[in-house]
C-alpha positions, 0 to 999 in steps of 0.5 A, a space after each residue: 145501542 151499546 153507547 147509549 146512556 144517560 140523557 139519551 137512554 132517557 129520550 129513548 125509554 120516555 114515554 109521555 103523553 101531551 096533555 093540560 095537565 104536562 103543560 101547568 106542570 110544566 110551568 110549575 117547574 120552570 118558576 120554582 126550578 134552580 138550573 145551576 150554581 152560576 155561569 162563571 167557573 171557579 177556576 177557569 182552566 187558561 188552555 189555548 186549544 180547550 178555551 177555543 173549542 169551548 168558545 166555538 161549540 158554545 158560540 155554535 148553539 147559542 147561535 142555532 137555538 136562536 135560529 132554532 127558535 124564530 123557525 118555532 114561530 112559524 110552527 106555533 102559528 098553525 098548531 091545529 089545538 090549543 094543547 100543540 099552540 101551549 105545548 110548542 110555546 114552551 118549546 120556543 121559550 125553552 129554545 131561546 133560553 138555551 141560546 140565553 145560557 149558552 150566550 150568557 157562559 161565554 159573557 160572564 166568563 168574560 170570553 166574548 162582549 156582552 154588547 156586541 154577542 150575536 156579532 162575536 159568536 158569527 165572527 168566531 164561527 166565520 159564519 160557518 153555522 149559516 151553512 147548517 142554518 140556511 137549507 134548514 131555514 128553507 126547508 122549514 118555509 117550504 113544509 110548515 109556511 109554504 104546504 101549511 103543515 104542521 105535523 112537518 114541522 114536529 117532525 123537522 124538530 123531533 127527527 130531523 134536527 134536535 134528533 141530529 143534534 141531541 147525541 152531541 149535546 149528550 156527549 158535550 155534557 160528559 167530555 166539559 165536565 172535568 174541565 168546565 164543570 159550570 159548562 158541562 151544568 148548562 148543556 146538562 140542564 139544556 139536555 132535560 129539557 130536550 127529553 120532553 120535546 123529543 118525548 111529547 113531539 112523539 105523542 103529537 106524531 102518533 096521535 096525528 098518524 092515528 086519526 089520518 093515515 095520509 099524514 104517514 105518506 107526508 111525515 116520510 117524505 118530509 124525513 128523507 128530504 130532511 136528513 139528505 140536507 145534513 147529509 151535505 151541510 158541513 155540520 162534521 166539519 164544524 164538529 171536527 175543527 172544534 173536536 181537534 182543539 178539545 183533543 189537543 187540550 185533553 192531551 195537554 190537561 190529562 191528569 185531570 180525566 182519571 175515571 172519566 167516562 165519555 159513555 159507559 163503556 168508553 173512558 173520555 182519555 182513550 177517544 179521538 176526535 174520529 171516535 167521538 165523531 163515529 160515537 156520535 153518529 152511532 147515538 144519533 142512528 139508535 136515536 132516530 130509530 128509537 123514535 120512529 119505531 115509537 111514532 110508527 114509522 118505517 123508513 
């Protein structure tokens, strides 16, 4: 637990429950909210290495946010209460705006063409993500369409992936900021809205626990068969080809991390691509079990 601050402190302390009133609030928010200054740098640093990590990692989720969305549709469609139906609209249209944010800094920075987007992200990736998209595309047609559940679909969003994902994000926003203040902005903004889903998908996992005991039996079988997936996906890969150029970049460009922390504890110039790895992989474990303790479950 000794790694945990910042956004994923507050997904670990929130407690929020799903209600009419979070839902209006929530629209209230999002028309009157300024996200950030703009997309394109200041000063964009011209680093070979840094500019390629950076284009590969933001390529990488506005890709799988896009993905991440469509999977939402299918979830939406047998939400069981109208609060859920409302609820997880605001999580699509907060998904497909993360992908429209990510896509949208590659475009004004004039790292990818905004004509052919979708195409460049894939290109620049050699659809590597689809090795991470696909079993998940699967799996989310067996539990939600296929055995008609619901709470598997919650449960896939808050444990399985944004539950996998959301310690890197945590960490992407710290390790860009001295060098792409403007991206670091984004996947901050993108990271307050994950706070919420983590928080309220818990409320919906434990109401749904409370009223059928069975749903238990269900939820366990789902997480176990969810996370042996990412268990043979070739997500470290990914997150290692980019994290070797970033460290490459970092070493070249050093003067400009002076009092930069990765975590409280751990300055952003003393890391490796294999400690920023094994950090991650802590967050990730002190996550999952944060949320399961708060949902009731034991694995």
């Amino acid at each position: 637990m000794n790694n945990i601050n910042g956004f994923l402190l507050e997904v670990v302390n929130a407690k929020q429950r799903l209600s009419p009133s979070v839902i209006s609030e929530w629209f209230d928010i999002k028309s009157t909210q300024k996200k950030f200054e703009g997309f394109k740098e200041l000063e964009f640093l011209e680093h070979p290495s840094l500019k390629e990590s950076l284009i590969q990692e933001m390529s990488f989720k506005s890709l799988t946010e896009y993905y991440a969305s469509k999977a939402i549709l299918d979830i939406i469609k047998i939400a069981p209460s109208m609060e859920e139906y409302d609820f997880l609209n605001t999580l699509l249209i907060d998904e497909t705006n993360h992908s429209f944010l990510f896509r949208n800094y590659l475009i004004e920075n004039n790292l990818i063409d905004s004509k052919r987007s979708m195409e460049q992200m894939a290109s620049i990736l050699s659809d590597t993500h689809m090795d991470v998209v696909e079993p998940f595309q699967a799996f989310i047609k067996q539990w939600v369409v296929n055995k008609n559940d619901f709470y598997a679909g919650i449960i896939i969003i808050t444990i399985i992936l944004e539950g996998v994902l959301a310690p890197s994000a945590e960490l992407s926003e710290k390790k860009w900021l001295p060098f792409y203040p403007r991206a670091s902005a984004i996947q901050k903004y993108a990271n307050s809205d994950e706070v919420r889903h983590l928080t309220l998908c818990c409320d919906i996992l434990k109401k749904a626990i409370k009223n059928n005991a069975n749903t238990l039996h269900t939820l366990k079988s789902c997480i176990v068969e969810g996370l042996g997936i990412w268990n043979t996906s070739n997500i470290n890969n990914i997150i290692m080809n980019r994290e070797i150029l970033f460290q490459k970049g970092m070493n070249d460009n050093i003067n400009l991390l002076e009092n930069y922390y990765l975590t409280k504890d751990v300055m952003l110039k003393d890391t490796t691509p294999d400690s920023r790895l094994k950090i991650s992989h802590e967050m990730v474990e002190a996550l999952q079990k944060s949320r399961l303790r708060d949902i009731g479950i034991d694995l």
